[in-house]
C-alpha positions in Angstrom: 85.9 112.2 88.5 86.8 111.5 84.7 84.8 113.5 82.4 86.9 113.1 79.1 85.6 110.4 76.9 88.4 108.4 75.3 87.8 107.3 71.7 90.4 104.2 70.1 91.4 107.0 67.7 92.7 109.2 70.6 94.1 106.3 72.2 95.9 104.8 69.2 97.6 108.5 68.3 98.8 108.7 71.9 100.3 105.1 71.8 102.6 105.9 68.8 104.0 108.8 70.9 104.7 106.2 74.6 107.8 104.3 74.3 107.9 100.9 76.1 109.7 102.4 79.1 106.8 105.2 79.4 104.5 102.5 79.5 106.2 100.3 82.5 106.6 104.1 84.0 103.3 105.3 84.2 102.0 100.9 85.2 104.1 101.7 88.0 103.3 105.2 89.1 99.8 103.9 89.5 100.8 100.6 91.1 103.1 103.0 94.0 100.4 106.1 93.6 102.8 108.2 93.9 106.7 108.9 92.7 109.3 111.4 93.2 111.8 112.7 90.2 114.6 111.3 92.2 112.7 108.1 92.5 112.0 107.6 88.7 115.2 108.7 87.4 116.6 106.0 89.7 114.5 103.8 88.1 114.3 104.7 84.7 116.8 106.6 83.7 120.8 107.1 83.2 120.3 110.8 84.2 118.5 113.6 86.0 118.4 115.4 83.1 116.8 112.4 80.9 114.3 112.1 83.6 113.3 115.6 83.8 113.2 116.2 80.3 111.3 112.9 79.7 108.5 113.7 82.7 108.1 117.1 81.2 106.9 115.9 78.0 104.5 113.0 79.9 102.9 115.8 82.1 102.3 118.0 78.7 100.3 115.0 77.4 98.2 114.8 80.0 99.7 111.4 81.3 101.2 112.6 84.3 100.4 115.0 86.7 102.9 116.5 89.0 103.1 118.8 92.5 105.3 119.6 95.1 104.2 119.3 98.9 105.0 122.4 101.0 108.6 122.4 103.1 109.2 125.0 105.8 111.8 127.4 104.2 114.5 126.0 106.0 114.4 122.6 104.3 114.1 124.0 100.4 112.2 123.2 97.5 110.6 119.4 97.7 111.2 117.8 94.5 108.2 117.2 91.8 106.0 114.1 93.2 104.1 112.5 90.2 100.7 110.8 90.2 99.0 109.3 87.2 97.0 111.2 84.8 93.8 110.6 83.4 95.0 110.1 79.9 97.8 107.5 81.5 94.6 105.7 83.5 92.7 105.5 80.0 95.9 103.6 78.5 95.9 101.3 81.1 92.7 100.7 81.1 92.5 99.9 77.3 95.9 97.6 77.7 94.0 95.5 80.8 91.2 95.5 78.4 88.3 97.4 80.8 86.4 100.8 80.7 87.6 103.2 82.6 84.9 104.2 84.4 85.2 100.5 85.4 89.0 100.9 86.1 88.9 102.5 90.0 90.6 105.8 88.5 89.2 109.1 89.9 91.5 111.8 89.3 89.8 113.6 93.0 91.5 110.4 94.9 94.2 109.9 92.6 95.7 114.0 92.7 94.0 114.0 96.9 97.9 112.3 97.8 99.5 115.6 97.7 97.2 116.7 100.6 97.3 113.1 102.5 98.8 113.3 106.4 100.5 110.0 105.2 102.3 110.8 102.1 105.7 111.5 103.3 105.4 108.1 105.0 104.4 106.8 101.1 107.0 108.2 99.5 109.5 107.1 102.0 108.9 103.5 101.8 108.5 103.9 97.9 112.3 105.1 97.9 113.3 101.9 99.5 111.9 99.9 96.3 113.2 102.9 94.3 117.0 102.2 95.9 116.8 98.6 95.1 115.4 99.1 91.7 118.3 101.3 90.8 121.2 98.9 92.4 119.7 96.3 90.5 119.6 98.2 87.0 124.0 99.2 87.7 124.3 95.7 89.1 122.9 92.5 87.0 123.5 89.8 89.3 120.8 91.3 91.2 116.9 91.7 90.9 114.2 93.0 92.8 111.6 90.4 91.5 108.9 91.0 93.8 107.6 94.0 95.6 104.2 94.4 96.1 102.8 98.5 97.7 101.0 98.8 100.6 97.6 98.3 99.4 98.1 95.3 97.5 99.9 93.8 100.8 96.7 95.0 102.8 94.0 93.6 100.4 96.5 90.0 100.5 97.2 89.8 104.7 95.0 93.2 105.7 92.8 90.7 108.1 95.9 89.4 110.1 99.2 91.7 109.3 99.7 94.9 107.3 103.1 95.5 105.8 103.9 98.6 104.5 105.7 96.6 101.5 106.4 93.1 100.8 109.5 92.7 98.5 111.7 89.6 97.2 115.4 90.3 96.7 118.2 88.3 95.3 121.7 88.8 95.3 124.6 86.5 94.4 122.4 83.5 94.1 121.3 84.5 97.2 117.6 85.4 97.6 115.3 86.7 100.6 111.5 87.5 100.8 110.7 90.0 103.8 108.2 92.1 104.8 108.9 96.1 104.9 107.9 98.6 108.0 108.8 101.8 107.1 109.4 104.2 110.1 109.0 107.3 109.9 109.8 108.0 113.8 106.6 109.8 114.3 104.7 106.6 116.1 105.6 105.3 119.8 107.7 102.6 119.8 105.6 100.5 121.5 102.9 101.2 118.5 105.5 100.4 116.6 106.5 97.1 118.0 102.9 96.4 118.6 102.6 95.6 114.6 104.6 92.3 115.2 101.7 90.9 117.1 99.6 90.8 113.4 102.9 89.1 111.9 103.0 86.3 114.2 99.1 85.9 113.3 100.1 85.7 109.4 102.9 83.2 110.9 100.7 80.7 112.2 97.9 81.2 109.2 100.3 81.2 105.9 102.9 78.3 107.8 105.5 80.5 106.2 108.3 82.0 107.9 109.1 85.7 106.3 111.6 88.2 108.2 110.1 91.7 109.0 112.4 94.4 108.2 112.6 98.1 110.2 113.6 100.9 108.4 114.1 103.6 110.5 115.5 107.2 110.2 118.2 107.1 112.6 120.9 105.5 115.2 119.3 106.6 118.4 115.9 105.6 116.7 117.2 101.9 115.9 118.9 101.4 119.4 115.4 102.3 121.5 113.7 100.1 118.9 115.6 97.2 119.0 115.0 97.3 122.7 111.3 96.9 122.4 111.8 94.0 119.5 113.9 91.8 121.8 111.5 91.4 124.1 108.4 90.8 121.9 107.0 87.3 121.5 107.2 87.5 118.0 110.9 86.7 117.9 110.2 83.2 118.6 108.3 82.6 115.3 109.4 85.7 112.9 113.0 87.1 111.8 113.4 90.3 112.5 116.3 93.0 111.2 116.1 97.0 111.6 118.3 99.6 109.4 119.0 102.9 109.0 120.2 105.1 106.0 123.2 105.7 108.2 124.4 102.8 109.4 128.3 102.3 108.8 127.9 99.9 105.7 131.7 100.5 104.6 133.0 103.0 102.0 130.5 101.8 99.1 126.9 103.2 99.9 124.7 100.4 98.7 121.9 101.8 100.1 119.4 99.3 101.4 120.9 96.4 99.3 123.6 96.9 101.4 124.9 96.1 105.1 122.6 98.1 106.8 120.7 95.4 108.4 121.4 94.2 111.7 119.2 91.1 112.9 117.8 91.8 116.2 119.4 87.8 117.4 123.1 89.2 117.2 124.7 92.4 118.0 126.6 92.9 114.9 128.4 93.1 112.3 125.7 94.5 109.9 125.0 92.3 106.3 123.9 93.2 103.6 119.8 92.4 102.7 120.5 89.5 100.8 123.1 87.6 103.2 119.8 87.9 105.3 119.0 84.4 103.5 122.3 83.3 105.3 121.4 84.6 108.7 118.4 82.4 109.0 118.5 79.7 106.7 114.9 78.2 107.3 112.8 80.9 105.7 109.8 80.0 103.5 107.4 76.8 104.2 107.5 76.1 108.1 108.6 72.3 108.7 105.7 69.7 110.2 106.7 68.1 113.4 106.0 64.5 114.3 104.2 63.8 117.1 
């Protein structure tokens, strides 16, 4: 729990010392949990070197707090993950104008991610809003305008659906809204396709028509997957694309912006996440019918 008591003079001598950038940084660190150095450099930064150099000084301060989950010896050394600290909690908490005991920090549940069965799974569908992020900063006719974590998607649908992201994407004048599942290939695939039933719930409720995206780790993964999606009710009222970081995109790796997504209504070729909008051209507000 926090036990440091945060004066305005303490907090006005750290602002002087957090640029605007540190500030959106450490907003969205709490807002994902937890990022990797890859991740924020992507983000943030024009280098690895900037990044690293930059997160050193934050962790000094006490505004971030860093670790790095154990790999077998075969995979290497996992890169620095980085979690909020409770001086970065105490700035945002003075910006949003609250205490911050009143804030929902606690540096026990906060730092507990490093020891959590699921934070592989958090990072890995963090990277994908990490990927985008980054295409959008080299590229300015796009933007990732919306993307909303896990547990802001949960406390908005958590009674019907529960995406592991919900993001808006625009490309080109072209824009798409989708929900994310992030696969990790540890789950059956019938667990996996079982999740569709809660979208076809949040179908009916919302009147909105959003595709669900599949992100899985592989080719043999997507085929098997597929399988089970084309022969789920859900087709008939929801969208529904898979991807893999693999998929032959063409010799520009775009990442997920690119053509890695293959709707599960055609066998191919794959388009890229925006052209997603051109696929199925009645997303958003579901039309009434006369009767």
């Amino acid at each position: 729990m926090s036990t440091t008591k945060f004066t305005p003079r303490m907090l006005n001598a750290l602002a002087v010392r957090l640029t605007d950038r540190d500030r959106r940084l450490i907003r969205m660190i709490r807002d994902f949990r937890v990022l990797t150095s890859a991740q924020i450099a992507e983000m943030y930064f024009d280098t690895a070197d900037s990044a690293r150099k930059r997160l050193l000084v934050l962790s000094r301060m006490g505004v971030l707090e860093r670790f790095r989950p154990n790999l077998p010896p075969s995979m290497g050394t996992a890169p620095y993950h980085y979690v909020i600290g409770e001086t970065a909690a105490a700035v945002l908490a003075s910006e949003d104008g609250v205490d911050l005991a009143d804030s929902g920090y606690r540096r026990d549940r906060t730092i507990g991610i490093a020891f959590a069965s699921s934070l592989g799974h958090t990072v890995g569908t963090n990277g994908i809003a990490a990927s985008l992020y980054g295409y959008a900063c080299r590229h300015p006719e796009s933007e990732l305008t919306t993307w909303w974590p896990e547990n802001r998607c949960k406390a908005e649908w958590g009674a019907l659906a529960r995406p592991d992201a919900y993001g808006r994407w625009r490309e080109d004048g072209l824009s798409v809204d989708f929900f994310l599942e992030y696969d990790t290939g540890t789950e059956p695939l019938d667990r996996v396709a079982h999740k569709l039933d809660g979208y076809i719930k949040l179908t009916e409720s919302s009147r909105i028509v959003t595709p669900v995206l599949f992100w899985v780790q592989g080719e043999r993964r997507e085929a098997n997957l597929r399988k089970k999606l084309k022969h789920h009710p859900a087709r008939m009222f929801v969208p529904i694309a898979t991807g893999y970081p693999g998929a032959d995109a063409g010799s520009v790796d775009d990442g997920p912006a690119g053509a890695r997504w293959l709707p599960t209504d055609k066998d191919g070729p794959r388009v890229r996440l925006a052209e997603l909008a051109l696929h199925w051209p009645g997303l958003g507000p579901m039309k009434e019918v006369d009767e």
